[in-house]
C-alpha positions as CSV (number, residue, x, y, z in Angstrom):
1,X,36.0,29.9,16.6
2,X,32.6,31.1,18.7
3,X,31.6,33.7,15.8
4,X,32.1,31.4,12.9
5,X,29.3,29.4,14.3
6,X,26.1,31.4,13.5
7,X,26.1,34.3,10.7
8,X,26.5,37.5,11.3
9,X,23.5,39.9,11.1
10,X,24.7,41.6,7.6
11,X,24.8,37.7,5.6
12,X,23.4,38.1,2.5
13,X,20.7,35.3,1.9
14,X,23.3,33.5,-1.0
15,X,25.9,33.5,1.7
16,X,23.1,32.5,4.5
17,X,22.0,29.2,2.0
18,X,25.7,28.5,1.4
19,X,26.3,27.6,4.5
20,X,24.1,25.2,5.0
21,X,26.7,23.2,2.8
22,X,29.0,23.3,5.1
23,X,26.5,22.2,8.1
24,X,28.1,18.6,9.3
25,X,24.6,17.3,10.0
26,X,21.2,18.4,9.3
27,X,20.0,21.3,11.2
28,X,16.3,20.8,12.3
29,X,15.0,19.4,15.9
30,X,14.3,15.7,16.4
31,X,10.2,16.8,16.2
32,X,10.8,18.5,12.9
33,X,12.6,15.1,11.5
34,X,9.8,12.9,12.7
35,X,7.0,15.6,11.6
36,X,8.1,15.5,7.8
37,X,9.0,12.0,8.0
38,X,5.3,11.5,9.6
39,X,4.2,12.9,5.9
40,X,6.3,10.5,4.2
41,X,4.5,7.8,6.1
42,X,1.2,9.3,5.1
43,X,1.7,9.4,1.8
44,X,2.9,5.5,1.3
45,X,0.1,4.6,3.9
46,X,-2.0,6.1,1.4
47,X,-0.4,4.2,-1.4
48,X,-1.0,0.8,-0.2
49,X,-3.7,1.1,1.6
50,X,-5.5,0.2,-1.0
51,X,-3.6,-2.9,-2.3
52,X,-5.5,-5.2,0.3
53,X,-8.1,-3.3,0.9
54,X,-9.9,-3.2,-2.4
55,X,-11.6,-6.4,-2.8
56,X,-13.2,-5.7,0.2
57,X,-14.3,-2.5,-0.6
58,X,-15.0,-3.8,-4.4
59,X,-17.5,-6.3,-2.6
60,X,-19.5,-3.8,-0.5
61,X,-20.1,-0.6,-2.8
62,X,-20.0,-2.7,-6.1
63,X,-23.0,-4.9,-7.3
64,X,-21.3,-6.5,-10.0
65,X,-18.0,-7.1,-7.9
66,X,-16.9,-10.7,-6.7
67,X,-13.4,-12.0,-5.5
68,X,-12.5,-13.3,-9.0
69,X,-13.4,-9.6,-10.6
70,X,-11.9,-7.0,-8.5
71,X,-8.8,-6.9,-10.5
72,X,-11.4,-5.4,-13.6
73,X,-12.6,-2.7,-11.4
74,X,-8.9,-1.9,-9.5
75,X,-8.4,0.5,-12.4
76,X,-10.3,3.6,-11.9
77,X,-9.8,4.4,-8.6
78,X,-6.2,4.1,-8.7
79,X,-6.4,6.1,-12.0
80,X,-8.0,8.8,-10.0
81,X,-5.7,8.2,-7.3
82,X,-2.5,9.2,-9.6
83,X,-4.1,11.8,-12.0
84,X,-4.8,13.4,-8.6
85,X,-1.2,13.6,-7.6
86,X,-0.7,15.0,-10.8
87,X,-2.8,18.0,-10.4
88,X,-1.9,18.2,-6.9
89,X,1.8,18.2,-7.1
90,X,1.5,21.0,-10.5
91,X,-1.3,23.1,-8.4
92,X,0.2,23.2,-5.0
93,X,3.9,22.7,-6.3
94,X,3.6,25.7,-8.4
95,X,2.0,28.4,-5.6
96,X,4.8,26.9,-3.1
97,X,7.4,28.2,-5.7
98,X,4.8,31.4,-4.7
99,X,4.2,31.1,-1.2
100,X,6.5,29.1,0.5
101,X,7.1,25.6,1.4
102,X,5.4,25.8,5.1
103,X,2.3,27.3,4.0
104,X,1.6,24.6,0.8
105,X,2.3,21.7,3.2
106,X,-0.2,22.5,5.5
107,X,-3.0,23.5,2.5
108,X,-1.8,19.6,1.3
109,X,-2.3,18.0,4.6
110,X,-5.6,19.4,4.9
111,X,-6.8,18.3,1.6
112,X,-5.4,15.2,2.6
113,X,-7.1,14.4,5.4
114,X,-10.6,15.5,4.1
115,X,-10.0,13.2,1.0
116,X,-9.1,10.2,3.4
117,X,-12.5,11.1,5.7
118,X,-14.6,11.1,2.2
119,X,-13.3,7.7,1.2
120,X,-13.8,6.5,4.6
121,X,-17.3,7.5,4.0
122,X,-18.1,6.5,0.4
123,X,-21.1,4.6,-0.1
124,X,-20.5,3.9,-4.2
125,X,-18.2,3.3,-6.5
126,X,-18.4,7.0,-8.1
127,X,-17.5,8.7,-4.5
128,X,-15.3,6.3,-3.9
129,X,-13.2,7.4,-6.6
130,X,-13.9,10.9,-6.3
131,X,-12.7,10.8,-2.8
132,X,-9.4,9.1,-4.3
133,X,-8.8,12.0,-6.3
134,X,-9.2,14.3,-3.8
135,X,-6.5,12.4,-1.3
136,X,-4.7,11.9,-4.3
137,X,-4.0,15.5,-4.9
138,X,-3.4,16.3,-1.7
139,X,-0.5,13.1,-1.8
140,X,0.7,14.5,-4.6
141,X,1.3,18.0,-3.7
142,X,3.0,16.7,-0.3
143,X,5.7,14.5,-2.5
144,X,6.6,17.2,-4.5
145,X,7.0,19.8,-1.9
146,X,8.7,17.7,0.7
147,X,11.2,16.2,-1.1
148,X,12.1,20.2,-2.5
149,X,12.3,21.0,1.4
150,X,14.4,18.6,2.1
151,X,16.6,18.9,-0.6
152,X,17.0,23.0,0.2
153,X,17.7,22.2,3.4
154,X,20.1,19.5,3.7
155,X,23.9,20.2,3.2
156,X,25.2,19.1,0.0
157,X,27.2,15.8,0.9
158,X,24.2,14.2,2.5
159,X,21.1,15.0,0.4
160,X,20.7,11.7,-0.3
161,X,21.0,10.2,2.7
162,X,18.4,12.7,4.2
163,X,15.6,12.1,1.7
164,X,16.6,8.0,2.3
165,X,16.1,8.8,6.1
166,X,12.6,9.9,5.4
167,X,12.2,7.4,2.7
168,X,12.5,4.4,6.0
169,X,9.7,6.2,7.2
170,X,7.7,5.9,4.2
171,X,8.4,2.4,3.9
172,X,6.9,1.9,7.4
173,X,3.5,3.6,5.8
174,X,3.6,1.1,3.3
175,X,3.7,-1.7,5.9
176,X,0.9,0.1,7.8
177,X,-1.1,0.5,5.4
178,X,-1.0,-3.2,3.5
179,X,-0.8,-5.3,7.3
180,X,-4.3,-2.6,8.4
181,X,-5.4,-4.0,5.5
182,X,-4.6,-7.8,5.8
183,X,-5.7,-7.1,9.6
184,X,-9.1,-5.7,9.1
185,X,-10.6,-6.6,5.4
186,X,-9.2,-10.5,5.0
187,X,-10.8,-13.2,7.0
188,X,-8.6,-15.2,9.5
189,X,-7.1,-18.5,8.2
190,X,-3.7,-20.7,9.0
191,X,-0.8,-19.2,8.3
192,X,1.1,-18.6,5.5
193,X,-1.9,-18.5,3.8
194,X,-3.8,-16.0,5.9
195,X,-3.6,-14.1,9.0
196,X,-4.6,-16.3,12.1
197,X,-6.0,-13.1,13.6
198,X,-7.4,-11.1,11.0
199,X,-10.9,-9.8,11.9
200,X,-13.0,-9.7,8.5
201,X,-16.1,-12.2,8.6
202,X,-20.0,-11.7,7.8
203,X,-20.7,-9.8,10.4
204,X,-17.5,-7.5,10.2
205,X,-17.6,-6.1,6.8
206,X,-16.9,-2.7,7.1
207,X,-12.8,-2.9,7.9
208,X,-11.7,-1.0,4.2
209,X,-13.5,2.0,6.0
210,X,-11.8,1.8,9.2
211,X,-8.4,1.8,6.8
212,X,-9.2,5.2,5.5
213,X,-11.0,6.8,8.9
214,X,-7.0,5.8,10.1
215,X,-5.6,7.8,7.6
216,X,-7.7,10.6,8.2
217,X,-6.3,10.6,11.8
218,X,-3.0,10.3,10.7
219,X,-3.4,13.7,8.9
220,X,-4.7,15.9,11.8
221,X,-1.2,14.3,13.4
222,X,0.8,15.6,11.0
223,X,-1.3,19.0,10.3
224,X,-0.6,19.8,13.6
225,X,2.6,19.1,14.0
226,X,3.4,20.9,10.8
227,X,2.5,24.2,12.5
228,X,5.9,24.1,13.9
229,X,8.0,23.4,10.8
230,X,10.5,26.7,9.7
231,X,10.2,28.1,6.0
232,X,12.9,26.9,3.5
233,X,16.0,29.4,3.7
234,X,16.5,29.0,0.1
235,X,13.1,29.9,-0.6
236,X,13.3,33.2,1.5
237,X,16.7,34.0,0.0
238,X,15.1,33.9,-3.7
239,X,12.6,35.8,-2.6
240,X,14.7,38.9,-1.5
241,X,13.6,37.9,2.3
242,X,17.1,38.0,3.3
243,X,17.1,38.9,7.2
244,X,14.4,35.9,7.2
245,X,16.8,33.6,5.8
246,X,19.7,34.1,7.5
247,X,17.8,33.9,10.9
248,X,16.5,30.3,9.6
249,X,20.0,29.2,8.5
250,X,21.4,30.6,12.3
251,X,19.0,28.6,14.3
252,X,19.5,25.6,12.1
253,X,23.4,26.6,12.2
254,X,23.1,26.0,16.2
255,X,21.3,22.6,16.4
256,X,23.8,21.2,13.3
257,X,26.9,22.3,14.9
258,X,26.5,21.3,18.8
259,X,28.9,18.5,18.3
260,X,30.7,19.2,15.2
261,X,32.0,22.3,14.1
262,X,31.1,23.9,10.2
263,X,32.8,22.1,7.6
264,X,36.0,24.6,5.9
265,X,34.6,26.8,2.9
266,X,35.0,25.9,-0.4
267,X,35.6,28.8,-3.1
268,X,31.9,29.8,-4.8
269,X,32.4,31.4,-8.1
270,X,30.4,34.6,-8.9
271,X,27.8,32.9,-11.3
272,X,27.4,30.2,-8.3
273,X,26.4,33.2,-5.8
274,X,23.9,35.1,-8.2
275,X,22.2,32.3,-8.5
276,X,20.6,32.7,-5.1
277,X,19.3,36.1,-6.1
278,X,15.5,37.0,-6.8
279,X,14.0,35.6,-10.1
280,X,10.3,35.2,-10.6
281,X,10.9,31.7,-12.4
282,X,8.2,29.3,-12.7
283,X,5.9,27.4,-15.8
284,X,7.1,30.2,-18.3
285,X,11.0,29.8,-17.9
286,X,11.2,26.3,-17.3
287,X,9.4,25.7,-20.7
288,X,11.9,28.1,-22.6
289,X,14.5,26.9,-21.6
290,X,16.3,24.2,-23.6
291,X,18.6,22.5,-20.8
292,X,15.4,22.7,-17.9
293,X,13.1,21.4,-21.0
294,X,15.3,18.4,-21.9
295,X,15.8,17.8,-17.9
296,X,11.9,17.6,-17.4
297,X,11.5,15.3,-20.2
298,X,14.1,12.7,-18.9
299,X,13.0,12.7,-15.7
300,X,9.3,12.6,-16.2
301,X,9.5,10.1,-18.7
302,X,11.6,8.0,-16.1
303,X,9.1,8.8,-13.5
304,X,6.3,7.4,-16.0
305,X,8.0,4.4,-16.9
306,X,9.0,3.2,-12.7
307,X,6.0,4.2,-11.2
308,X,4.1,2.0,-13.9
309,X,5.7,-1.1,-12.1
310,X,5.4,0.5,-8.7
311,X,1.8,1.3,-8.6
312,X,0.9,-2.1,-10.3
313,X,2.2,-3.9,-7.6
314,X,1.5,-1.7,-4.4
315,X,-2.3,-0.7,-5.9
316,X,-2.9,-4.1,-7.3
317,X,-0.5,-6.5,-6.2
318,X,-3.1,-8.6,-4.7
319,X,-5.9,-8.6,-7.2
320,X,-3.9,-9.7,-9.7
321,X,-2.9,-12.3,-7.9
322,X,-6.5,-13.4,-6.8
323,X,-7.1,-13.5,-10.5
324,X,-4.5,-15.7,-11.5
325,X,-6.0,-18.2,-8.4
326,X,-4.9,-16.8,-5.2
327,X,-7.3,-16.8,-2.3
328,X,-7.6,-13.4,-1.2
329,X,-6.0,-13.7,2.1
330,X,-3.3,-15.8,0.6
331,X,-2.5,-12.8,-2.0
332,X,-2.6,-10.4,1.1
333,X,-0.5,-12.0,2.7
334,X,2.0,-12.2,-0.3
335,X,2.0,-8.6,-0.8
336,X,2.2,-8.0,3.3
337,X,5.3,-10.3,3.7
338,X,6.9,-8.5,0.4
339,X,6.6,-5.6,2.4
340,X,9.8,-6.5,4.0
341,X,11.8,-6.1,1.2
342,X,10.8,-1.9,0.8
343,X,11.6,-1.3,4.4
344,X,14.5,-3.3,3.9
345,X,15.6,-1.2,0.8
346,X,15.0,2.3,2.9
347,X,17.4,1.5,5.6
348,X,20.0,0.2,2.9
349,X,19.3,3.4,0.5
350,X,20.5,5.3,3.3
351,X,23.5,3.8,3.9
352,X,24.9,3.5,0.2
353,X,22.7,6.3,-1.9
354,X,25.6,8.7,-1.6
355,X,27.9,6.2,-3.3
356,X,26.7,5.6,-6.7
357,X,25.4,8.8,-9.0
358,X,21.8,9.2,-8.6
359,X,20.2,7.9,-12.0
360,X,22.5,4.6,-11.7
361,X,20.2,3.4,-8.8
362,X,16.9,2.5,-10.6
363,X,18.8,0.3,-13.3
364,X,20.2,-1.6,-10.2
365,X,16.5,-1.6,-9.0
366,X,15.4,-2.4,-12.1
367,X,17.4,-5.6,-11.8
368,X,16.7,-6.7,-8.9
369,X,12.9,-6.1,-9.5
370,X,13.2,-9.1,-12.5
371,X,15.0,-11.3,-10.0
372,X,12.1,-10.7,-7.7
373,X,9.1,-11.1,-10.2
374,X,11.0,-14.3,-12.0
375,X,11.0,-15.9,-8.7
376,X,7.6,-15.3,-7.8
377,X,5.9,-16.2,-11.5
378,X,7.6,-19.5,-11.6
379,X,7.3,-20.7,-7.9
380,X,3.8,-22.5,-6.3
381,X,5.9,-22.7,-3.0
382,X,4.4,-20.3,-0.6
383,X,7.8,-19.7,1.3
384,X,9.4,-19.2,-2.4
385,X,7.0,-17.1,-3.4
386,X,7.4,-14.5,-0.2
387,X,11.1,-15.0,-0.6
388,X,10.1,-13.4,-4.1
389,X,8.2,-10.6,-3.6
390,X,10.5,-9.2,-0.8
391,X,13.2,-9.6,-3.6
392,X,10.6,-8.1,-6.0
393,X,9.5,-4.8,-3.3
394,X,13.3,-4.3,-2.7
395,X,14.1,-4.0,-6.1
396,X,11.4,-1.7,-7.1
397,X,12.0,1.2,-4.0
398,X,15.5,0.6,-3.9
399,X,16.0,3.6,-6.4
400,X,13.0,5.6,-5.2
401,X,15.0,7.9,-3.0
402,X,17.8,8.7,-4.8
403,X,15.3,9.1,-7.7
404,X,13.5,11.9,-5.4
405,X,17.1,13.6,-4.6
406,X,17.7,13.6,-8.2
407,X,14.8,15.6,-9.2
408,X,14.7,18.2,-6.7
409,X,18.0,18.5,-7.6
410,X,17.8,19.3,-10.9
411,X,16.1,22.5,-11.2
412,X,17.0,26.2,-9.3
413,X,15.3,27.3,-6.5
414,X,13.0,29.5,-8.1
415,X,11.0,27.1,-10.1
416,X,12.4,24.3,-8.3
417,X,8.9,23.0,-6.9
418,X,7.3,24.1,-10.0
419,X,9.8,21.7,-12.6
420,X,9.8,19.2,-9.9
421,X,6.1,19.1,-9.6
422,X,5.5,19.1,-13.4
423,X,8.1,15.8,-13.6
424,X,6.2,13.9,-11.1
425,X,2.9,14.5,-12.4
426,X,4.2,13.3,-16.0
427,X,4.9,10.0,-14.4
428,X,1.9,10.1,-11.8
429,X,-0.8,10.3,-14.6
430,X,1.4,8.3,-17.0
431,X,2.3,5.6,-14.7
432,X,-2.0,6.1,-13.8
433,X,-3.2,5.8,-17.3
434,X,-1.0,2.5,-17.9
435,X,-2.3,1.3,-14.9
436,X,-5.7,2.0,-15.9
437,X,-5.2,0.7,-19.3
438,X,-3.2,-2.6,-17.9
439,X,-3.7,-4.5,-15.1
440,X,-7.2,-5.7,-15.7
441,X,-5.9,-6.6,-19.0
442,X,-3.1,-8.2,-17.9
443,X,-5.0,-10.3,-15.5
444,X,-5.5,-12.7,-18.0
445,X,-2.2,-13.2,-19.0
446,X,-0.2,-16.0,-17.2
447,X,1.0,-14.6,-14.1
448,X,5.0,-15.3,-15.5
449,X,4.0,-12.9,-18.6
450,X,1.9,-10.5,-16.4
451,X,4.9,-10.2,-13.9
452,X,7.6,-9.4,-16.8
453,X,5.7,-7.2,-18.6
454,X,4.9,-5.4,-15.4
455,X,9.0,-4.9,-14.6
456,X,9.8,-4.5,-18.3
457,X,8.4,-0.8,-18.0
458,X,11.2,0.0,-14.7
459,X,13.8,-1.5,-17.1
460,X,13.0,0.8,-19.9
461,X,12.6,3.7,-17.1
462,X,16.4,3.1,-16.1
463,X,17.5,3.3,-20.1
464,X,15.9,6.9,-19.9
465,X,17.2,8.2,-16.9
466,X,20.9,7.5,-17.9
467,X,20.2,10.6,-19.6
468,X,19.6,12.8,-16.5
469,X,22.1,15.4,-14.6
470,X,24.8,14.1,-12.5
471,X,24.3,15.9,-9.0
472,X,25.8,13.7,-6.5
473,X,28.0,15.6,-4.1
474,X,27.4,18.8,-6.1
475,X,25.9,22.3,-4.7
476,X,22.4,23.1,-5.9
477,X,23.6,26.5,-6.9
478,X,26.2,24.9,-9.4
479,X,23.9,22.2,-11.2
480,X,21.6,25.4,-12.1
481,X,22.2,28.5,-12.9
């Protein structure tokens, strides 16, 4: 029927948010699908931007810096990098529990962009890393908030798939941002070993800033666009702005049903519905209470453990294999050819994240990651070796999105930023510090040692997170009370 289509005027806001469940397809525009997508891709741009980049930039604002040493001085900006994503994700993530969703993703954006013009800028090694902090937290609070949004605003049955749609999107940022690098910081050479175009040479020596000045343009982009974006309806519901979120949930109602009418409604029970109603929430009640305490500790300590592996290979993939006797273009181009293997894993994690429970994907990551890393530690043969490392850069993403679903999933609407933040920034400054802490030390290990040792933290990271929630399939009011 006509009138079952939009709700009627006099919805509360828990009714207005439960149907969004029963939406058969997302409900934003085309623009607002590519618009928050366009922040994934600015946030794994941002990522590996820096994986190629480096020794380039090591060799221009570093005396003491040489080929053969910028694995020893990787550390620190990276560090900065992730203990900025920390406080970003816990600063911003917390007053969007406040303020709303909308308004915190363009404040991120902003900071963004002004931390990606700084680097572009940085003449030494001490504003180089300060400007990686300040993008960092900027990152940071843009993860944490737009997976929430997503999450709130995707029908039950296909929040996985959703944050795996934006997740391909993210994977093409990673590709941008390591084959910008390859491109304009690694002097040209015969393939495989380099890249018979690449532009870096005596005279061209300033590419690494040209990296950054990109992502600075990529954030006005997406700043802009952002403008248009609607507020979470969940958000408004908990907030008491009722009338605000059933007008939200109506105009996403009309785009989600033009070719497929609402799904039928399933019974909500009463604890279910009050869920949905106004409740300050935030630091204070997620640390009180035992079952969102134990929740946060799982999932940050899973965070910590993945994104140990994950940011050792896409910050410093390629030093480390410079160290171990790489050229640098040859290492580039090793990471950039991996590169495959993540955009390979976002357009599969769409297709199958739905089937398997959420926390079950990063011990098949972790798996695959070994396979990857064995192959590349014991071969010498360059087509081996890239066969590797796209083995090795599916395993490792192959679990991110579901891993993002899970955790936004976890918490209620009310501090659901704030716990989601707090998780992420466990395993951003974690997963920093044993960067930090490893990968120069690690450099002279044998690569097959460096390699395993490097994976052996995801594998450890999928033995914690069998402890996590099951959401799959569930409704967000009924995981949390």
């Amino acid at each position: 029927m006509a009138t079952d289509r939009l709700p009627p005027p006099t919805l509360s806001g828990a009714s207005a948010v439960r149907r969004i469940d029963r939406f058969p397809r997302w409900g934003l525009s085309p623009v607002s699908v590519f618009t928050i997508g366009l922040g994934m891709l600015f946030v794994q741009y941002d990522i590996f931007n820096i994986n190629v980049s480096f020794v380039q930039t090591c060799l221009q604002i570093i005396d003491e810096c040489s080929s053969a040493t910028a694995d020893t001085f990787i550390g620190l900006p990276v560090f900065m990098s992730l203990l900025g994503y920390g406080i970003g994700a816990l600063w911003l993530g917390a007053l969007s529990d406040r303020y709303g969703r909308h308004s915190m993703l363009i404040v991120s954006m902003v900071i963004t962009g002004a931390g990606s013009a700084y680097s572009a800028l940085s003449a030494d090694e001490i504003n180089f890393a300060l400007s990686r902090l300040i993008t960092g937290i900027g990152v940071g609070a843009d993860l944490a908030i737009i997976n929430v949004f997503v999450s709130e605003i995707s029908p039950r049955r296909r929040r996985g798939r959703y944050t795996s749609l934006l997740f391909i999107m993210a994977a093409f940022g990673s590709a941008l941002g390591i084959w910008l690098g390859l491109f304009l910081t690694t002097p040209m050479g015969p393939w495989p070993q380099a890249l018979p175009f690449a532009l870096a040479s005596d005279d061209f020596t300033s590419g690494w800033r040209w990296v950054y000045a990109i992502g600075a343009a990529l954030a006005v982009v997406s700043l802009v666009l952002r403008m248009a974006l609607p507020e979470s309806p969940r958000w408004l519901a908990g907030r008491g702005r009722t009338e605000e979120a059933a007008a939200v949930v109506s105009s996403m109602e009309h785009l989600a049903t033009r070719q497929l009418p609402l799904l039928p409604e399933e019974p909500q029970d009463n604890g279910t519905a009050a869920s949905s109603t106004v409740n300050a929430g935030g630091f204070s009640e997620l640390l009180r209470s035992p079952l969102y305490l134990r929740r946060l500790l799982v999932l940050g300590t899973a965070w910590m453990l993945g994104y140990l592996t994950i940011y050792s290979f896409s910050g410093a993939f390629t030093s480390v294999l410079v160290r171990q006797g790489y050229s640098v273009s040859a290492a580039g181009m090793v990471s950039a050819v991996g590169l495959i293997g993540f955009i390979a894993a976002a357009f599969v994690a769409r297709a199958v994240v739905d089937r398997l429970e959420r926390k079950v994907w990063m011990a098949v990551g972790a798996a695959i990651t070994v396979a990857g890393a064995v192959v590349v530690a014991l071969s010498g043969e360059p087509l081996v070796v890239f066969a590797g490392a796209i083995i090795l850069f599916f395993g490792q993403n192959i679990w991110v999105p579901a891993q993002y679903a899970l955790t936004a999933e976890s918490f209620p609407t009310r501090m659901r930023t704030t716990a989601y933040a707090v998780a992420d920034s466990i395993g951003h400054v974690g997963g920093g510090l044993g960067v930090f802490l490893l990968v120069g030390l690690l450099g002279n290990l044998p690569l097959e040692a460096t390699m395993l040792v490097l994976v052996a933290f995801l594998a450890l990271g999928a033995v914690v997170n069998a402890a996590a929630v099951s959401t799959r399939g569930r409704n967000l009011e009924e995981i949390s009370q």
